[in-house]
N, C-alpha and C positions, 0 to 999 in steps of 0.2 A: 800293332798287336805285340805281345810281348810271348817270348817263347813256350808257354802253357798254354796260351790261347790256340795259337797254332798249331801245336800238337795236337789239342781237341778238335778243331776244326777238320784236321785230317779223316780223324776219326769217322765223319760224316761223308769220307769220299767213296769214290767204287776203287778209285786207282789216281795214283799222282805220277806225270810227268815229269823230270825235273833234271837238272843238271846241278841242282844244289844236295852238297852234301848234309847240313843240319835238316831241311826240309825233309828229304830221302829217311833219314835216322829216325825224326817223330813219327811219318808216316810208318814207318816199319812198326816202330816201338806202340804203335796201336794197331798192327796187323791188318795194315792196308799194304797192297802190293802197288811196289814203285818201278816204274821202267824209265830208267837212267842214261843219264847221255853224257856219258865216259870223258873225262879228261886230262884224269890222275890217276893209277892205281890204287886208288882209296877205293873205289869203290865196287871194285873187286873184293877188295877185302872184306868189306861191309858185308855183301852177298857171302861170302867163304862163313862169316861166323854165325850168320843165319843157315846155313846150311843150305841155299839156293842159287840157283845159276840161270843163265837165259833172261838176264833182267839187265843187263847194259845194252848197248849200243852206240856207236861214234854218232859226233853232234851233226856229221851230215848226215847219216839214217834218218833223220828227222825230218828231211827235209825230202826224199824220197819220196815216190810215189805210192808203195805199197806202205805207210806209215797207218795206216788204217786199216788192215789187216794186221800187221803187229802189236796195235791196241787191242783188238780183238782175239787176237789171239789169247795175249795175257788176260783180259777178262774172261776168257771161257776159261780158266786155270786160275781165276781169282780166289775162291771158295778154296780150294786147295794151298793155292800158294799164303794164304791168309791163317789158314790151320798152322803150317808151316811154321809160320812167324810166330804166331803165338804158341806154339808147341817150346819153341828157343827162348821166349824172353826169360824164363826163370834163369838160363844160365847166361844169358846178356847181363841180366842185372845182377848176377854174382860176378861178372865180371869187371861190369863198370864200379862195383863195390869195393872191389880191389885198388882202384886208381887212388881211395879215398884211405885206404889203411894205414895207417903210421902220421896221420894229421893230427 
């Protein structure tokens, strides 16, 4: 699949798991909530420009028992957290617009 495919594919989801940052970013940029499993502070920052938090977690939380409560959780705050995202992307894509000025 080439990266549009995927982004729309997202679009179809309730919530994406992931430890990938491009994945993490089209899911967002279609207002699906992503619960991430931290390895850099990139993705922090990610969360910082959308304006949301409580969506990482270390790669061993994953492996945890209570990992199914924590999807749960974030799905009962999907609807919200989804608003959220898409309330941002007007200034996400003024921002990623910026990257392209002066080409």
């Amino acid at each position: 699949l080439n990266a549009w495919e995927v982004k729309a594919l997202t679009g179809s989801l309730d919530l994406v798991l992931t430890g990938r940052m491009h994945l993490s970013i089209a899911a967002m940029g279609m207002g699906k909530p992503v619960l991430c499993t931290v390895y850099q502070d990139k993705f922090e920052g990610l969360m910082t420009h959308f304006g949301i938090d409580g969506l990482t977690m270390r790669p061993e939380d994953v492996l945890r028992a209570d990992i199914g409560d924590r999807l749960e959780a974030v799905m009962g705050r999907a609807d919200a957290i989804g608003a959220k995202l898409r309330s941002r992307l007007p200034d996400i894509l003024s921002l990623s617009q910026k990257n392209l000025e002066g080409m």
